[in-house]
C-alpha positions as CSV (number, residue, x, y, z in Angstrom):
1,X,16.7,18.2,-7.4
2,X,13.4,18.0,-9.4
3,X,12.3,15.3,-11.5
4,X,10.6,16.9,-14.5
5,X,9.9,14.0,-17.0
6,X,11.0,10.5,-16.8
7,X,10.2,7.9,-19.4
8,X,10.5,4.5,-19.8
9,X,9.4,1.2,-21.9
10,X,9.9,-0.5,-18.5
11,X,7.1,-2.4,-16.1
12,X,8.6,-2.0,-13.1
13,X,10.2,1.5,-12.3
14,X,12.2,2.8,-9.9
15,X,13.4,6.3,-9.5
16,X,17.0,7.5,-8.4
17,X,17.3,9.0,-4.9
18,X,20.4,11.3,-6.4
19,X,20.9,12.9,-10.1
20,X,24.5,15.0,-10.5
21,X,24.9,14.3,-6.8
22,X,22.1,16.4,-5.7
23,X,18.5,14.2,-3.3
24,X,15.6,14.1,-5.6
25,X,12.8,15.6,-3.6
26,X,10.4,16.6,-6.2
27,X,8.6,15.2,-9.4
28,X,7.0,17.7,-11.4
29,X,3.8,18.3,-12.8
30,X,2.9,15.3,-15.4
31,X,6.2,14.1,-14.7
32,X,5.0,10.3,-15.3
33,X,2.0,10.9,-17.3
34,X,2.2,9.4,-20.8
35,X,2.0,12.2,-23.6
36,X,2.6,14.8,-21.2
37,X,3.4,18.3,-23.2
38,X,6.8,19.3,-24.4
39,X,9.2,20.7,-21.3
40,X,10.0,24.7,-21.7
41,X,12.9,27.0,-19.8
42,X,15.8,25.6,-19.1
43,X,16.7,22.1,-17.2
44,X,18.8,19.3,-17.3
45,X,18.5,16.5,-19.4
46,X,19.6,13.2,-18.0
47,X,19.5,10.0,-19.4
48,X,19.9,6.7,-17.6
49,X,19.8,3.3,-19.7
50,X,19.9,-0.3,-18.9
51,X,18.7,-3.2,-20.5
52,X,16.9,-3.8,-23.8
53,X,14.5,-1.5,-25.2
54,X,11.6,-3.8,-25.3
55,X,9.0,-1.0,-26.1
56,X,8.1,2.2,-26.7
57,X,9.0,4.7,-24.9
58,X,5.9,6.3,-23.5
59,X,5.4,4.8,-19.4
60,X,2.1,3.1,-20.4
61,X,3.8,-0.3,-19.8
62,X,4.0,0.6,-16.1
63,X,3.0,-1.6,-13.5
64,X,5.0,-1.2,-10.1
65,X,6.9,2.4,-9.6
66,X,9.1,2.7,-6.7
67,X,10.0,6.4,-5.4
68,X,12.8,7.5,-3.5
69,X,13.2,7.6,0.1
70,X,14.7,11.7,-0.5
71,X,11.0,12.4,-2.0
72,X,9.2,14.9,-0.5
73,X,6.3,16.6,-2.7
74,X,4.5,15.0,-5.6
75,X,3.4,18.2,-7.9
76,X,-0.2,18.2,-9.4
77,X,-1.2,15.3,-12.2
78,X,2.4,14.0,-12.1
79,X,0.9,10.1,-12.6
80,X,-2.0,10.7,-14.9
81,X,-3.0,8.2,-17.4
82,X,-0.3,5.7,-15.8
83,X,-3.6,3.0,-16.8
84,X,-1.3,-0.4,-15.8
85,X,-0.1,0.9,-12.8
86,X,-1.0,-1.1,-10.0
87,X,1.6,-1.2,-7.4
88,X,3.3,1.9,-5.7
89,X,6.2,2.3,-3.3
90,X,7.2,4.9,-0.9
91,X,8.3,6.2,2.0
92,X,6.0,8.1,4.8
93,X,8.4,11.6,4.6
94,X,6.1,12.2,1.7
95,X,5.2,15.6,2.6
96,X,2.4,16.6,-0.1
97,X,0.7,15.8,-3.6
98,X,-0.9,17.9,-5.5
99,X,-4.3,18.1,-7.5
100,X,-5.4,14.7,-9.2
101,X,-1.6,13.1,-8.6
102,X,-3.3,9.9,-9.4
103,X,-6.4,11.1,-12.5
104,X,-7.1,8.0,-14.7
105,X,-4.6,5.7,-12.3
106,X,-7.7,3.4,-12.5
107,X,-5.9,-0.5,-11.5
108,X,-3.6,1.3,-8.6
109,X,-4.9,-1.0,-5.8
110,X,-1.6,-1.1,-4.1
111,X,0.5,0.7,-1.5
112,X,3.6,-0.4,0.0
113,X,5.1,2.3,2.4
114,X,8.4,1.9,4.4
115,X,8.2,4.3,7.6
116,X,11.7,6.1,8.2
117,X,11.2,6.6,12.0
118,X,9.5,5.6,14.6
119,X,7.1,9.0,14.5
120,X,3.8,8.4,11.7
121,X,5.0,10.6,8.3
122,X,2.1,12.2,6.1
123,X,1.9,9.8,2.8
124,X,-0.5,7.7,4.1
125,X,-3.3,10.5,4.7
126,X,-1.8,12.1,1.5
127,X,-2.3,9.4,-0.4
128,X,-5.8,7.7,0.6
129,X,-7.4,10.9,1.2
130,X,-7.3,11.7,-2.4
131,X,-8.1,8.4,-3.8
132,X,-11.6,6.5,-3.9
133,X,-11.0,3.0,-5.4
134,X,-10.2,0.7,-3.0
135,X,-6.4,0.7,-1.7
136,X,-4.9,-2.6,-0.2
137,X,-1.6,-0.9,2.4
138,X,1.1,-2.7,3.6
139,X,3.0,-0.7,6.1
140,X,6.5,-1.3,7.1
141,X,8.1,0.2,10.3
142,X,11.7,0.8,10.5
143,X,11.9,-2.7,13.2
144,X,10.1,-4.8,10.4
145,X,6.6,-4.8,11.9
146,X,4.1,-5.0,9.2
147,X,0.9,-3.8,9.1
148,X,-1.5,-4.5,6.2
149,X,-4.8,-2.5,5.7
150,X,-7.7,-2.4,3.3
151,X,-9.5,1.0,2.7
152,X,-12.6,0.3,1.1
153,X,-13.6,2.0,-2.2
154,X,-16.3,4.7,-2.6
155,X,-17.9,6.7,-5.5
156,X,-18.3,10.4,-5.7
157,X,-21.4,11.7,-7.8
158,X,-22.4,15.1,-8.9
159,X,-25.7,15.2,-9.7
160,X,-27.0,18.6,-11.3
161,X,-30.1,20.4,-9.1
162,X,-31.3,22.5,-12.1
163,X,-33.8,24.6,-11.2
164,X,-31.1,25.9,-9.0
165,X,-28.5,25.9,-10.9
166,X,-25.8,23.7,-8.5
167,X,-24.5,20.2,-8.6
168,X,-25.4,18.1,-5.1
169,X,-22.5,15.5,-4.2
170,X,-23.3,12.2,-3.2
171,X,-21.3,9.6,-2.2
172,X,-21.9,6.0,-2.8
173,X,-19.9,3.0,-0.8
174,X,-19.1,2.3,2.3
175,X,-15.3,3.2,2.0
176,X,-15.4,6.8,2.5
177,X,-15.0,7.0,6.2
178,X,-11.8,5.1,6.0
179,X,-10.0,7.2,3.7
180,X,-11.4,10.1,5.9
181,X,-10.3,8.4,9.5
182,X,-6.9,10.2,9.8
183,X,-6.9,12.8,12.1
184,X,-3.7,15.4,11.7
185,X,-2.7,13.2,9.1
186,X,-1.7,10.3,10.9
187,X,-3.9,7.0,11.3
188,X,-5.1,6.3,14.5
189,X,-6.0,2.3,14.2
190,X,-8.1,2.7,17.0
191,X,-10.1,4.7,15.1
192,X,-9.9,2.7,12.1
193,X,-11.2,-0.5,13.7
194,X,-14.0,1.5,14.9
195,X,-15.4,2.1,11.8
196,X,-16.0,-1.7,11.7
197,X,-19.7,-1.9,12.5
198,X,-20.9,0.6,10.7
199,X,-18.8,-0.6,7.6
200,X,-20.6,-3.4,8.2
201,X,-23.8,-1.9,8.3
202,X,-23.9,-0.2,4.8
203,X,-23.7,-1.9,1.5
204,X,-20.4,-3.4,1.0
205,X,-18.6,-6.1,-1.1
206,X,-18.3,-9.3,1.0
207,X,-14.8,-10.3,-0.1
208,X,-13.0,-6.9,0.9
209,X,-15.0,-6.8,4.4
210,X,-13.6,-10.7,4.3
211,X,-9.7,-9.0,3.5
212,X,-9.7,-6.2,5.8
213,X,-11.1,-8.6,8.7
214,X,-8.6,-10.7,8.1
215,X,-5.5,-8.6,7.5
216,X,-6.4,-7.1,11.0
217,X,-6.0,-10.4,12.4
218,X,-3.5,-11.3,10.4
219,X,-1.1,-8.5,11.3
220,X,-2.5,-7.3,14.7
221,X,-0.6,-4.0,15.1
222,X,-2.4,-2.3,18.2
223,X,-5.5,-4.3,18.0
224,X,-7.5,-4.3,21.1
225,X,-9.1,-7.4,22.2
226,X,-12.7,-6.0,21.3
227,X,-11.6,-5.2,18.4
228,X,-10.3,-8.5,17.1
229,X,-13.3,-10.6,18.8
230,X,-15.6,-8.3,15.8
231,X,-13.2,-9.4,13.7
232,X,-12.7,-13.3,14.2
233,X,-16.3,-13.5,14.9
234,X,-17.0,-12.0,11.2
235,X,-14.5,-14.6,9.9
236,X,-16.5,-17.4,11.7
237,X,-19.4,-16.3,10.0
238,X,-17.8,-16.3,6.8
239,X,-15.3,-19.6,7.4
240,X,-15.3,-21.2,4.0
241,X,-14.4,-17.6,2.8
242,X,-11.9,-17.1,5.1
243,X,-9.9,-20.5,4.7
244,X,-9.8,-20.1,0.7
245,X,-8.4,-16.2,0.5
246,X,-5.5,-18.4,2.8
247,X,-5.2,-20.5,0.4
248,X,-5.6,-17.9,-2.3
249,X,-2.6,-16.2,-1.0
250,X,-0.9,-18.8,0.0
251,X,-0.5,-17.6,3.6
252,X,0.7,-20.5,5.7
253,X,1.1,-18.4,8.3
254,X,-2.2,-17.0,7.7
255,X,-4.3,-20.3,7.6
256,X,-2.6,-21.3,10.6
257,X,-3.8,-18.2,12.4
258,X,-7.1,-19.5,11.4
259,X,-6.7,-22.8,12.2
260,X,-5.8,-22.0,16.2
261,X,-9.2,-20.1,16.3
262,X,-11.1,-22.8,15.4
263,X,-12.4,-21.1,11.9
264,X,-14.3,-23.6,9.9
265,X,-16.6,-26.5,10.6
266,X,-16.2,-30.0,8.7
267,X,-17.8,-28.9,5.6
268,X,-15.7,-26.1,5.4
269,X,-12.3,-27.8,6.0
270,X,-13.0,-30.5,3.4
271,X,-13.8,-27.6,0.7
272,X,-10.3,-26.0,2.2
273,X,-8.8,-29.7,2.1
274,X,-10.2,-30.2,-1.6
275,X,-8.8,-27.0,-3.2
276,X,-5.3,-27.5,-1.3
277,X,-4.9,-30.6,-3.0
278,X,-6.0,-29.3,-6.1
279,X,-3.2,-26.8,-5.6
280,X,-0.4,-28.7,-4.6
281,X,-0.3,-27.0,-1.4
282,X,1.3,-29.6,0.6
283,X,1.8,-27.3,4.1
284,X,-1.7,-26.3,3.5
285,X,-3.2,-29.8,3.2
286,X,-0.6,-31.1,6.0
287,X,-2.4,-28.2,8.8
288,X,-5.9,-28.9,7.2
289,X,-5.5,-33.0,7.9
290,X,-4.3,-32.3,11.1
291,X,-6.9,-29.6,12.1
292,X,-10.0,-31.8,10.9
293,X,-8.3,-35.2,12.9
294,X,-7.9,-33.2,15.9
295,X,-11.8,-31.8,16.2
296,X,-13.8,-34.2,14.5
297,X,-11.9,-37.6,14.3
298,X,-10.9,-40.1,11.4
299,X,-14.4,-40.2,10.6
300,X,-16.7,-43.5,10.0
301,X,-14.2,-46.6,9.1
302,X,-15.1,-48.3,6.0
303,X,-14.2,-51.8,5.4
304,X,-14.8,-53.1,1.3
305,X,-14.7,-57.1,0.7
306,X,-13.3,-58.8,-2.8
C-alpha cells in the first residue's frame, strides 16, 4: 500500500503501518507537503479521525511525524514545506528517498531511528546524505543500546563563473564530511570519530563541537580509547560549557559522567552549582556539592561575631 496524501490539523503525526489490511510501504510524491496539487487516476480514499479538530486541515501545524516500521521508499518532495517540523521517526529498513524529500523542511533538526536487526539498514545514509542543516540522531538498536550523534551543518553555494557560462559549487561549514562519512551506506563510527580533528580544525560553531563531543561520551557505542581521550580532553577545555548543556538537558546521568572525569575546576563548578540551584535541580546540586567537597574542600571557615 501507498500513501498518496495524508492531512492533518495535528502536531504530532503518526502514520498507520496497515490501511484495508494491506503494509504501507510507500508515501507518494508531496504526500505530506501542504497545498500539494489535486490527486488524479483512481485510488482509495481513506479517512481516519480522532479527536477535535483544532485547526485547519493543511499539515502546517506539524512538528514530530512518526512513520511506520513497513515503510520502505519515500517518493520525491513527499515532505516539502512541512516548515514546523522538527522531529522525525523511523525505522533503518528505509530503503530510498527521492529528490528534495525534505525542500523547505528548514527547523527538522531531529532524527530518532529504531534499528530492526542487528545488521545497519540504509535510512541513516539516506537521510543525512541529502540534508545540510545540522541533524542531532539518536539511534536505537533492537537490545536498547542508544547511540546519539550530531552531524554538523554545511552550506552549499552556486556561484555563477560568467565568462564561462557555468556555476562553481562551494561548500561552506565544517559539516559536510560527516554527512559524507558513510561508506555502502552504513556508518562506520570509526570513521566518524575520525573526522574529529579536522572538524576541529575548520570554522565551526563551538556549542555543536561541545554536543557531538559529548554525546560521544555520553553514549560510547564503539568508541576507542583514542578516540574518547580527543573527546574528554575537548570537554576539559571547554568545562563550564560542558557542565551547563548537563544541566541544560537535564542529564543526571550525563553530569555524572562528567563529574567522574574530573571536568571542571572550582570556578566552573560554582557557575554549575549557581545555575542548578537556580533551577531547582536538586540531583544536580546534590553531585555538584559533593564533587567540589571532594577535590577542593569546605573552603576557608568564616566565623561572624554579634
Amino acid at each position: 500500500m501507498a500513501i498518496l496524501r495524508a492531512v492533518t490539523c495535528d502536531t504530532d503525526v503518526s502514520l498507520p503501518e496497515t490501511l484495508l489490511g494491506l503494509p504501507v510501504t510507500r508515501i507518494g510524491d508531496r504526500c505530506l507537503a501542504p497545498d500539494a496539487r489535486e490527486l488524479t487516476g483512481e485510488f482509495e480514499e481513506v479517512r481516519i479521525l480522532g479527536g477535535p479538530e483544532t485547526g485547519e486541515w493543511n499539515n502546517r501545524r506539524i512538528r514530530r511525524l512518526s512513520l511506520p516500521r513497513t515503510l520502505l521508499h519515500i517518493d520525491s518532495y513527499a515532505m516539502m514545506n512541512l516548515r514546523a517540523m522538527e522531529e522525525l521517526r523511523l525505522y533503518d529498513d528505509l530503503r530510498s528517498t527521492g529528490t528534495c524529500t525534505f525542500m523547505n523542511c528548514r527547523v527538522f533538526s531531529r532524527l530518532l531511528l529504531t534499528r530492526t536487526g542487528p545488521e545497519q539498514g540504509p535510512a541513516l545514509a539516506n537521510i543525512a546524505a541529502t540534508l545540510p542543516q545540522e541533524l542531532d540522531v539518536t539511534v536505537t538498536a533492537p537490545d536498547g543500546e542508544r547511540t546519539r550523534l550530531i552531524f554538523p551543518e554545511y552550506v552549499e553555494l552556486y556561484e555563477e563563473n560568467s565568462p564561462a557560462r557555468i556555476f562553481n559549487l562551494n561548500i561552506i561549514g565544517a559539516g559536510y564530511p560527516y554527512h559524507s562519512v558513510f561508506r555502502g551506506k552504513k556508518l562506520h563510527l570509526q570513521d566518524y570519530d575520525a573526522l574529529w580533528k579536522q572538524y576541529l580544525a575548520t570554522e565551526h560553531e563551538d556549542d555543536c563541537a561541545l554536543r557531538l563531543a559529548f554525546f560521544r561520551l555520553r553514549y560510547p557505542t564503539q568508541l576507542s580509547d583514542p578516540a574518547r581521550e580527543r573527546y574528554l580532553s575537548y570537554l576539559h577545555r571547554n568545562a563550564a560549557a560542558a557542565l551547563s548543556l548537563t544541566l541544560r538537558l537535564e542529564d543526571t546521568a550525563g553530569l555524572r559522567l562528567l563529574l567522574e572525569e574530573s571536568v571542571g575546576d572550582s570556578g566552573a563548578l560554582s557557575s554549575a552549582l549557581d545555575a542548578a540551584r537556580a533551577m531547582g535541580y536538586t540531583e544536580a546540586v546534590a553531585l555538584l556539592l559533593e564533587q567540589r567537597q571532594r577535590r577542593f574542600g569546605a573552603g576557608r571557615r568564616r566565623s561572624f561575631e554579634l
